[in-house]
BALOBA-1460 file (C-alpha; in Angstrom, 3 decimals):
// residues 295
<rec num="1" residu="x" x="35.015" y="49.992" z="92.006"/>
<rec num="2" residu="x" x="31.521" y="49.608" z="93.012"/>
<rec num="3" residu="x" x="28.867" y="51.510" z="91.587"/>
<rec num="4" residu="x" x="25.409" y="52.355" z="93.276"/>
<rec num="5" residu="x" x="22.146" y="51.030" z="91.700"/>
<rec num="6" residu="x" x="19.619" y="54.283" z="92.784"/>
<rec num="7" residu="x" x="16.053" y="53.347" z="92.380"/>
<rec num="8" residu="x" x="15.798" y="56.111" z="89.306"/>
<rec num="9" residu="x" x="17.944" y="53.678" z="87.742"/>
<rec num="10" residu="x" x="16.370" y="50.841" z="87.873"/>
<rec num="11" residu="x" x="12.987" y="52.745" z="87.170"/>
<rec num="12" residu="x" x="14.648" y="54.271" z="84.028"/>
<rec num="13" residu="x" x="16.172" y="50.829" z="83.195"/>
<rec num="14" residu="x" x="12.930" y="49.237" z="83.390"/>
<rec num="15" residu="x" x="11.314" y="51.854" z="81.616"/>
<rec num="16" residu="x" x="13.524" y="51.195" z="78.599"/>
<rec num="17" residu="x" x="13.013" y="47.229" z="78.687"/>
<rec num="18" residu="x" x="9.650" y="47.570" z="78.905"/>
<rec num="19" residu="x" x="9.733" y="49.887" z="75.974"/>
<rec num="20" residu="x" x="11.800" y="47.698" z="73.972"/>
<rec num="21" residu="x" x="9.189" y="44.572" z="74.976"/>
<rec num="22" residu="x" x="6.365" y="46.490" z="74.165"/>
<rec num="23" residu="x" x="7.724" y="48.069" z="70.621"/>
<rec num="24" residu="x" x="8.850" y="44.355" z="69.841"/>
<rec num="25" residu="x" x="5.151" y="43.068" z="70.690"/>
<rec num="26" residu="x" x="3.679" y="45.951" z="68.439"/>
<rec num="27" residu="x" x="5.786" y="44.577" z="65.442"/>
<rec num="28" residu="x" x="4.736" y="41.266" z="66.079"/>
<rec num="29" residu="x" x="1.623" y="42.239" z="65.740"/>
<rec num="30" residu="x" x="1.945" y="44.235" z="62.572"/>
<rec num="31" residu="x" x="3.480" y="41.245" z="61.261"/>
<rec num="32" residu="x" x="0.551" y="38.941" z="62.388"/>
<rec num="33" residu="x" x="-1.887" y="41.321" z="60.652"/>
<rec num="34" residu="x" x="-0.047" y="41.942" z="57.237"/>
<rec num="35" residu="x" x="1.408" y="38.470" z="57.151"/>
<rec num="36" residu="x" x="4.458" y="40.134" z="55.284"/>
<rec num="37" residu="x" x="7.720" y="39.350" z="56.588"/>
<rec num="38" residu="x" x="9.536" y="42.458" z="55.323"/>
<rec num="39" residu="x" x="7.825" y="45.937" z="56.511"/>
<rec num="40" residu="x" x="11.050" y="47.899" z="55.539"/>
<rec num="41" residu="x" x="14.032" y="47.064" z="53.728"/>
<rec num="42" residu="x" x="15.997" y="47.746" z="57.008"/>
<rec num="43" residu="x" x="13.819" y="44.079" z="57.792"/>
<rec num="44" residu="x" x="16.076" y="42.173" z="55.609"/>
<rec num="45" residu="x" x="18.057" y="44.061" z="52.863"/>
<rec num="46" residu="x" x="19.167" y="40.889" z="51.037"/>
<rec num="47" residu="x" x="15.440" y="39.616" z="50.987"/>
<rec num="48" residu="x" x="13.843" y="43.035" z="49.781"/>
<rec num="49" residu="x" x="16.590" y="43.215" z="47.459"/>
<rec num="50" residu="x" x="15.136" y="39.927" z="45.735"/>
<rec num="51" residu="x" x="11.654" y="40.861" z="46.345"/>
<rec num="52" residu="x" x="12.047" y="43.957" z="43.972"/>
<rec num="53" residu="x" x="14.275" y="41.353" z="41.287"/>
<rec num="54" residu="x" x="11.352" y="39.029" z="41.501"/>
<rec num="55" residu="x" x="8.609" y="41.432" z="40.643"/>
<rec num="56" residu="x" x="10.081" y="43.384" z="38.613"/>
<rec num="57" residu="x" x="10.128" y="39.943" z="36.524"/>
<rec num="58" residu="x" x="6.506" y="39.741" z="37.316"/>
<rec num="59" residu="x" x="5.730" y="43.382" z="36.279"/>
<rec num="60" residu="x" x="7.454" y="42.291" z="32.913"/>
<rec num="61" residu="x" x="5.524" y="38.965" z="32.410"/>
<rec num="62" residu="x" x="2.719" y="41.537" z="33.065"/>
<rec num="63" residu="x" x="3.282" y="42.994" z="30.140"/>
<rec num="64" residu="x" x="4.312" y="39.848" z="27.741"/>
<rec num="65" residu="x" x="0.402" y="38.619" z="28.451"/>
<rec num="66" residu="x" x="-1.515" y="41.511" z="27.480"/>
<rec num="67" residu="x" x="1.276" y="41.227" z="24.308"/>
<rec num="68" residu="x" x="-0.170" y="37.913" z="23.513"/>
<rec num="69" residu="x" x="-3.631" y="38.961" z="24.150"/>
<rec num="70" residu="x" x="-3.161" y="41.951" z="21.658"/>
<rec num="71" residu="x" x="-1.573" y="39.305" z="18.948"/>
<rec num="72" residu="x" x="-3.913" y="36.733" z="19.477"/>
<rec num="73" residu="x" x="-6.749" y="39.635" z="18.506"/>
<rec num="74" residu="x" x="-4.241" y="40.617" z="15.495"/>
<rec num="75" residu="x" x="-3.890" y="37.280" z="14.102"/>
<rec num="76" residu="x" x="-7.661" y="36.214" z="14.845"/>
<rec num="77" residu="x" x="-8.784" y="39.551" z="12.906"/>
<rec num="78" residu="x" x="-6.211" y="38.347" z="10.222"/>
<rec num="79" residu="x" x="-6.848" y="34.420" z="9.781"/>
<rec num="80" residu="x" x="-11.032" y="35.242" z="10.030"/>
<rec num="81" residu="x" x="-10.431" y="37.656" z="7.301"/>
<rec num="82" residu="x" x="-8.418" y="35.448" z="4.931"/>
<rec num="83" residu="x" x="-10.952" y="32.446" z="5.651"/>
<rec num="84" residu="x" x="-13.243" y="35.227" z="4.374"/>
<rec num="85" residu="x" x="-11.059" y="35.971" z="1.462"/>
<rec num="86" residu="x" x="-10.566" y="32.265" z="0.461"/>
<rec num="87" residu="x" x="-14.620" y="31.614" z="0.485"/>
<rec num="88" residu="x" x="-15.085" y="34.734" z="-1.622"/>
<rec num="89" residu="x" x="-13.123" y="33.389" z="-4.185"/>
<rec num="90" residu="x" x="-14.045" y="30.060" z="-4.497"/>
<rec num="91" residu="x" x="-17.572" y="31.617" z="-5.350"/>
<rec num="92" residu="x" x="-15.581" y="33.916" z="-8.287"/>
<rec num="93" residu="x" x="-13.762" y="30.450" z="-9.286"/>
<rec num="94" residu="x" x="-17.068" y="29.265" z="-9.728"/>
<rec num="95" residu="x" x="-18.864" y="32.326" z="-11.395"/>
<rec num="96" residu="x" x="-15.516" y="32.079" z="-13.623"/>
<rec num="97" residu="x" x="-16.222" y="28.790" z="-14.637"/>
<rec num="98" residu="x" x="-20.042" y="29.101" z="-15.319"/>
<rec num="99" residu="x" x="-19.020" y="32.656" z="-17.855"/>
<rec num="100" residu="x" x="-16.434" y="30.182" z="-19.592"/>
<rec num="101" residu="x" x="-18.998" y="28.590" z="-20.848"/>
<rec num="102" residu="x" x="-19.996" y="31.092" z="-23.779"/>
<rec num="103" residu="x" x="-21.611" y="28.278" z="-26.094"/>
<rec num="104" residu="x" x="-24.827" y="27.638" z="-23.656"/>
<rec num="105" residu="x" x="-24.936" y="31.657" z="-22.267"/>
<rec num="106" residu="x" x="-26.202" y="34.535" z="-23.692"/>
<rec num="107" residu="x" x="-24.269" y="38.314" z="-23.184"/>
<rec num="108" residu="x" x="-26.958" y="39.011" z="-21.205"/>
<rec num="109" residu="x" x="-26.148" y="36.696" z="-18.642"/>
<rec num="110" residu="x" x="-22.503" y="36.930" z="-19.127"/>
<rec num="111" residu="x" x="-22.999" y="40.282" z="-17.912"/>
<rec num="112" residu="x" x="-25.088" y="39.630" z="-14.975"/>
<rec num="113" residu="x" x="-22.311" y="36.996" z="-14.043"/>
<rec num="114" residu="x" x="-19.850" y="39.643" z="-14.737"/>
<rec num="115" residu="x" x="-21.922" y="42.004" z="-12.407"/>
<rec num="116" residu="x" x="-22.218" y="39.364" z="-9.261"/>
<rec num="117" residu="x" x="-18.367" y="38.917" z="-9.487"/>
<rec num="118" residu="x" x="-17.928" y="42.625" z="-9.280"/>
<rec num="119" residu="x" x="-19.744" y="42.658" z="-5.975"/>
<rec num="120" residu="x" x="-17.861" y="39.908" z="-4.839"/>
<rec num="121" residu="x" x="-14.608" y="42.123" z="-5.573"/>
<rec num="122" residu="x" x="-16.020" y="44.466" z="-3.505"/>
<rec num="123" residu="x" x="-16.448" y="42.368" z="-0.649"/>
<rec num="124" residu="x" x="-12.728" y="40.898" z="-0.939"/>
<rec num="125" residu="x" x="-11.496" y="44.497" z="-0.667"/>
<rec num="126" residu="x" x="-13.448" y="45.251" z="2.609"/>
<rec num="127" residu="x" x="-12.255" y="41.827" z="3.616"/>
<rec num="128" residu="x" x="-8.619" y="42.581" z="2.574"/>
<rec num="129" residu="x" x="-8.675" y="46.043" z="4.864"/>
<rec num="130" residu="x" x="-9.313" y="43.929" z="7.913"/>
<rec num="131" residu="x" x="-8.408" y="46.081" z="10.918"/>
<rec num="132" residu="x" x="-7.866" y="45.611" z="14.935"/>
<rec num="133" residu="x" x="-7.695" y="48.287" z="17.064"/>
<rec num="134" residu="x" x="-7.775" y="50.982" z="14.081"/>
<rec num="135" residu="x" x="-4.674" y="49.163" z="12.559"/>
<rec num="136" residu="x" x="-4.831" y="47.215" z="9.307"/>
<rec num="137" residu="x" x="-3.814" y="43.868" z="9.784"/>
<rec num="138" residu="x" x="-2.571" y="43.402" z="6.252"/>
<rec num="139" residu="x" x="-0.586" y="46.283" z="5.581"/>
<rec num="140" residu="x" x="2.526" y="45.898" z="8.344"/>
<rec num="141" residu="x" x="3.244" y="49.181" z="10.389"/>
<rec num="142" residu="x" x="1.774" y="51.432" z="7.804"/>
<rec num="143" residu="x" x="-0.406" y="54.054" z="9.733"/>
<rec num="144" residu="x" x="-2.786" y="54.681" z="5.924"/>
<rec num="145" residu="x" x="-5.530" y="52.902" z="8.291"/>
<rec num="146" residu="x" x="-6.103" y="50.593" z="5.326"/>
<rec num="147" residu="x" x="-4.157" y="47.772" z="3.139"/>
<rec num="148" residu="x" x="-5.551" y="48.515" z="-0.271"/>
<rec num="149" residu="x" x="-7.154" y="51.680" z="-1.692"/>
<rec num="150" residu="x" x="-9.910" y="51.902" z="-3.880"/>
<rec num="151" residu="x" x="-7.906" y="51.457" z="-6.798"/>
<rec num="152" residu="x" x="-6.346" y="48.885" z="-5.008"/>
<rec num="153" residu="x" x="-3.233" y="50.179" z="-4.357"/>
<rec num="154" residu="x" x="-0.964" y="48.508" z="-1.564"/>
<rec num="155" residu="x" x="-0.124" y="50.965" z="1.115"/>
<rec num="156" residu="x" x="1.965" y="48.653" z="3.234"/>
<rec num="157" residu="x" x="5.848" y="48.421" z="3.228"/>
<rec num="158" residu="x" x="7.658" y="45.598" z="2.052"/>
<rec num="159" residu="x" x="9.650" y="43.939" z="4.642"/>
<rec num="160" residu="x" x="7.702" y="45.800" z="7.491"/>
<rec num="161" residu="x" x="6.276" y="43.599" z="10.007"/>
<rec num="162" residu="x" x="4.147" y="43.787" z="13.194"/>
<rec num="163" residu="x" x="5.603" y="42.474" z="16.607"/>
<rec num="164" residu="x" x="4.801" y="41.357" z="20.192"/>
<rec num="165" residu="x" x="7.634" y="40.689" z="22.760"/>
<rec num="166" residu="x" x="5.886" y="37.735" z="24.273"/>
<rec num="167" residu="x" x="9.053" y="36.432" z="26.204"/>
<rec num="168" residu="x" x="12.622" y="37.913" z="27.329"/>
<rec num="169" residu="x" x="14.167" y="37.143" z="23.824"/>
<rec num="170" residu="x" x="11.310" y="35.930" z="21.980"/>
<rec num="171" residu="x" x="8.668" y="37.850" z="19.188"/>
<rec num="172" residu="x" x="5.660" y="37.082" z="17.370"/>
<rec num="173" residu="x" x="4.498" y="38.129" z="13.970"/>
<rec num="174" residu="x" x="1.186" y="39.003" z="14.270"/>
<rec num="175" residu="x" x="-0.213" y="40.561" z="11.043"/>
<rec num="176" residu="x" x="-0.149" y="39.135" z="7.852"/>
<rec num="177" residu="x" x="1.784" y="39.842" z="4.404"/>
<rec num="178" residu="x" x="-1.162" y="41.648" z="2.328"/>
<rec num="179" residu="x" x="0.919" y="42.060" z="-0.760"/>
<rec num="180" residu="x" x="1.661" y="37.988" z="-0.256"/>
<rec num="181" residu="x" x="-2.206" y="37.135" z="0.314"/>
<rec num="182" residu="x" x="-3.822" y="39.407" z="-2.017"/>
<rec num="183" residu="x" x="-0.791" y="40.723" z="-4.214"/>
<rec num="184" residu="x" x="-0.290" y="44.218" z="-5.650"/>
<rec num="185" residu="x" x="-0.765" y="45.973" z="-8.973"/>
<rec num="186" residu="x" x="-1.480" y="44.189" z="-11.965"/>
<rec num="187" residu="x" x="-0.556" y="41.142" z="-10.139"/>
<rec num="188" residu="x" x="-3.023" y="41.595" z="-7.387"/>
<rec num="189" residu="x" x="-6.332" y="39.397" z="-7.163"/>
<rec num="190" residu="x" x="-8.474" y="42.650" z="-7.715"/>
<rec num="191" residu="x" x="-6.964" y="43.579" z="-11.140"/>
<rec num="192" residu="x" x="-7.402" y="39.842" z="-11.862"/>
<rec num="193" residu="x" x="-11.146" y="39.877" z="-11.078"/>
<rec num="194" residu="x" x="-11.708" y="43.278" z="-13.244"/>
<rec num="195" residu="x" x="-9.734" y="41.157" z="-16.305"/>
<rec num="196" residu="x" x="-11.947" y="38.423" z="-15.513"/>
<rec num="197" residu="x" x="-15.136" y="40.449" z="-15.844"/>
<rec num="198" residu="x" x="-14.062" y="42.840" z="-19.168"/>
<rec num="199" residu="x" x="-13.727" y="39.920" z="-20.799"/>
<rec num="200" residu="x" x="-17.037" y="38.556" z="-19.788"/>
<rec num="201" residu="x" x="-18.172" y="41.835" z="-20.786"/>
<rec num="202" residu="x" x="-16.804" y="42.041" z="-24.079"/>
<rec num="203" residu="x" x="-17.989" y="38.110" z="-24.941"/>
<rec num="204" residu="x" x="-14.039" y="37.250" z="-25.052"/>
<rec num="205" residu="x" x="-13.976" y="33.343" z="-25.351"/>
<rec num="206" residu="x" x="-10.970" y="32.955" z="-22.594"/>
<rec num="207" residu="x" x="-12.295" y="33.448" z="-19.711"/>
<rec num="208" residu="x" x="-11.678" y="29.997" z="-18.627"/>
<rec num="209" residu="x" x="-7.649" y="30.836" z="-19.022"/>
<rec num="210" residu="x" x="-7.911" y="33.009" z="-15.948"/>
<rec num="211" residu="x" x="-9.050" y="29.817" z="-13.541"/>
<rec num="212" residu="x" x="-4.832" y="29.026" z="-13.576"/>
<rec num="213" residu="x" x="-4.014" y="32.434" z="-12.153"/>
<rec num="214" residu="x" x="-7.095" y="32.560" z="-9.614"/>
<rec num="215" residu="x" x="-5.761" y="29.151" z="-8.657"/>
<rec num="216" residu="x" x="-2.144" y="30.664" z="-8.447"/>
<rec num="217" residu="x" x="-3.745" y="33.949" z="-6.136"/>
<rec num="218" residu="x" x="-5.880" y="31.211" z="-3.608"/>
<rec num="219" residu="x" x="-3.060" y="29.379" z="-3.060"/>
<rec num="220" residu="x" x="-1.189" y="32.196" z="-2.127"/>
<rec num="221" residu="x" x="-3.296" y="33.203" z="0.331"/>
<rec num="222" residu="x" x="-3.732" y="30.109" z="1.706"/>
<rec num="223" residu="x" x="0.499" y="30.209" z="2.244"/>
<rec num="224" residu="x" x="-0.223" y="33.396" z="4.141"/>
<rec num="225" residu="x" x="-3.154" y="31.509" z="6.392"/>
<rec num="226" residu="x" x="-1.246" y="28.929" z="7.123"/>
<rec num="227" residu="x" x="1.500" y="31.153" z="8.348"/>
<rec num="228" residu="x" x="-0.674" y="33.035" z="10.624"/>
<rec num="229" residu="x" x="-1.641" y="29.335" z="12.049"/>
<rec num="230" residu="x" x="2.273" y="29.152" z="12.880"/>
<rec num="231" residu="x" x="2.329" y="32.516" z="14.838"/>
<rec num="232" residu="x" x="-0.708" y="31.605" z="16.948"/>
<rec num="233" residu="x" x="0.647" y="28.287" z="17.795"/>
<rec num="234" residu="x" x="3.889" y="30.373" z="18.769"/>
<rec num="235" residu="x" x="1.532" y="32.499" z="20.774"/>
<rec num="236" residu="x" x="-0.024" y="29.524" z="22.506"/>
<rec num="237" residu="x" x="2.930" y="28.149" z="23.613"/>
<rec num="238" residu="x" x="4.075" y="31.475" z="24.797"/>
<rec num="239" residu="x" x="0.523" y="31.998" z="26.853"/>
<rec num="240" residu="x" x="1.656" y="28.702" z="28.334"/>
<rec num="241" residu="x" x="5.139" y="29.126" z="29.171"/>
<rec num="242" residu="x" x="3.994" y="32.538" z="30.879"/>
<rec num="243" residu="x" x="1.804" y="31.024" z="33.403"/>
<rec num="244" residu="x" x="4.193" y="28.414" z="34.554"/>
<rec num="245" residu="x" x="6.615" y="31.200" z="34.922"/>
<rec num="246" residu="x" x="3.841" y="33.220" z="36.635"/>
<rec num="247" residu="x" x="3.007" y="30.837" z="39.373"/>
<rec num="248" residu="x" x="7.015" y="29.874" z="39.625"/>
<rec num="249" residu="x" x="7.497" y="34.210" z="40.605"/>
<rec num="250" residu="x" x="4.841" y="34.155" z="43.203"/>
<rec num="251" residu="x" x="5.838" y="31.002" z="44.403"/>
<rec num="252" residu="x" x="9.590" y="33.071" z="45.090"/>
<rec num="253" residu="x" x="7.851" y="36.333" z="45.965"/>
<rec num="254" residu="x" x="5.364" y="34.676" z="48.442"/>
<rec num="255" residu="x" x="8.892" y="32.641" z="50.169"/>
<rec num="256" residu="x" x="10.299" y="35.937" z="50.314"/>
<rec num="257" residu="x" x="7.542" y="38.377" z="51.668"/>
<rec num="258" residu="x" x="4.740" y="36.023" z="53.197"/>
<rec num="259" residu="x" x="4.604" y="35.260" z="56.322"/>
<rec num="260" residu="x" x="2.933" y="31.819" z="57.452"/>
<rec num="261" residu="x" x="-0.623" y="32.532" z="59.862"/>
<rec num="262" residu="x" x="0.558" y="30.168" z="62.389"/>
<rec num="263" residu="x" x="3.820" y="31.031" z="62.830"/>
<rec num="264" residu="x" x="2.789" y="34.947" z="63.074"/>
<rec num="265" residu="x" x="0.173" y="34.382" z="65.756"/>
<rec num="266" residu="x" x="2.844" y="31.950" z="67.381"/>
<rec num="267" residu="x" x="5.091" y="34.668" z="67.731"/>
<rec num="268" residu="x" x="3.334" y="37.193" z="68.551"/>
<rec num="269" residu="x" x="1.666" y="34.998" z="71.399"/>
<rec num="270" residu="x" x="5.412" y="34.555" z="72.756"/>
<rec num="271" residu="x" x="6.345" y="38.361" z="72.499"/>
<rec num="272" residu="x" x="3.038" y="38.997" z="74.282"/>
<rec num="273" residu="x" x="3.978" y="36.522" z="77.138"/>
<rec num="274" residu="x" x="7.483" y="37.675" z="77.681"/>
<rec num="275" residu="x" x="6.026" y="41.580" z="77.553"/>
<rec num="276" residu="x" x="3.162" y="40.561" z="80.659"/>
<rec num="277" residu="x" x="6.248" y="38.847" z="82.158"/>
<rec num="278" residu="x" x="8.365" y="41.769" z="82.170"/>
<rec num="279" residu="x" x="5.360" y="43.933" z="83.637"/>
<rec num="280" residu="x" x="4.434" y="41.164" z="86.521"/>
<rec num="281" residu="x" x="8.196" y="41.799" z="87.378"/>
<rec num="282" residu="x" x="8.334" y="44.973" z="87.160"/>
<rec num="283" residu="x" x="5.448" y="45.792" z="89.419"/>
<rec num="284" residu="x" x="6.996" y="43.366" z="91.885"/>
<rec num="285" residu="x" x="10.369" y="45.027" z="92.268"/>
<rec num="286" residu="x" x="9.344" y="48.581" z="91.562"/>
<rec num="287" residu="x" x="6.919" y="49.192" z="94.171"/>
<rec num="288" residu="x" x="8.815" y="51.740" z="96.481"/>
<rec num="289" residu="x" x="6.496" y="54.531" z="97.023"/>
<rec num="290" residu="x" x="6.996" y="57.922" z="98.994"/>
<rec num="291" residu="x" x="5.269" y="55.762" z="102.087"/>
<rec num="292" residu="x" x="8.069" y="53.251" z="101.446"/>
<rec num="293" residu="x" x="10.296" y="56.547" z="102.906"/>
<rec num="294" residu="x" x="7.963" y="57.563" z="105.720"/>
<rec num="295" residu="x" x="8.396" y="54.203" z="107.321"/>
């Protein structure tokens, strides 16, 4: 059976290639301009599929750096104020030492030693109530705002401990163990310094007894220090192992999503082509007019 071709038809058949040609020019050109190769999911569901795996990986690694920025401020604030700490009383060590010896002093300067030690105390409690961001960085997740009181009472939590995700499955420790640097009670290194100074006070002749114990209380701290030197390195390595995963995302996202210049303007340049071709044509074979008739 043989069907007429009407000149409508062809117009209207035209119409729609030309349509089609010029729609697949104006993507083209979209493309060329936003150099992405996926406008819509409808574009490629399998690709946009990954592109929303990959950065939601990235929006997470995001996160895992400003983590280790935030500890590396924690454990800065922590290992500045326990270099602090250790300096302070290595002065009282040696204050200690010149009150011990009570054959060449007189109670007047006993007390004046007693006095400059007392200050020093002082001092190591500001240092000991170290804070970052309005958090203590001695006394774990207690919100008290500070590690010791002024009767130097610890407010942290034994066991507690502050964290940063810095990786899918990994944390960091990044404050320090106050009750393990400075102790707590009649054990801490402030009830030590007041025994050290009553009995420099009261012209006791052991004062020199107490250099074990300070001896004991530095080294502790300096078990806590070197700790927090083992959770920055952690950190570092962390910070490092983020940015090779960071450029190894973009380096997926961008094969996913980006588009290459040369290969946009390429294409576009051959969907512009075939689009004048279609219109040269057109004009040639649609050019029956109402004169066409009259002749």
């Amino acid at each position: 059976m043989l069907t007429r071709v009407t000149n409508q038809m062809t117009a209207l058949q035209s119409q729609h290639n030309l349509q089609a040609g010029a729609s697949r020019v104006a993507e083209a050109q979209g493309r060329a301009s936003s150099l992405q190769k996926i406008s819509k999911p409808s574009d490629d569901p399998t690709g946009a599929a990954e592109a929303l795996r990959v950065k939601s990986l990235q929006s997470a690694l995001v996160q895992h750096s400003r983590n280790v920025d935030d500890g590396n401020g924690w454990l800065s604030t922590a290992d500045t104020a326990l270099s602090s700490a250790d300096s302070l009383l290595a002065k009282v060590r040696e204050l200690t030492l010149q009150g011990a010896n009570e054959g060449t002093l007189s109670q007047g300067a006993r007390d004046a030693i007693a006095t400059e030690i007392d200050g020093l105390k002082k001092d190591l409690l500001a240092v000991a109530n170290a804070s970052f961001n309005g958090r203590s960085v001695f006394a774990g997740t207690s919100d008290a705002g500070v590690a010791f009181r002024d009767d130097f009472s610890y407010t942290g939590t034994a066991g507690s401990a502050v964290t940063r995700r810095v990786g899918a499955e990994t944390t960091v420790r990044v404050d320090a163990d106050g009750a393990a640097a400075f102790g707590t009670g009649p054990a801490s290194v402030f009830s030590l310094i007041d025994t050290i100074t009553g009995d420099l006070r009261s012209g006791a002749t052991n004062v020199a007894t107490h250099l074990t114990a300070l001896d004991a209380r530095v080294t502790d701290l300096r078990g806590v220090q070197s700790g927090i030197g083992a959770s920055h390195a952690q950190l570092l390595r962390a910070d490092d192992t983020l940015m090779d995963t960071s450029v190894t995302l973009e380096a997926q996202r961008s094969g996913i999503e980006d588009l290459d210049l040369g290969q946009a303007v390429l294409d576009l340049q051959l969907k512009n082509n075939s689009y004048q071709a279609a219109l040269a044509v057109t004009a040639k074979v649609l050019q029956t007019s109402l004169m066409d008739f009259i002749r």
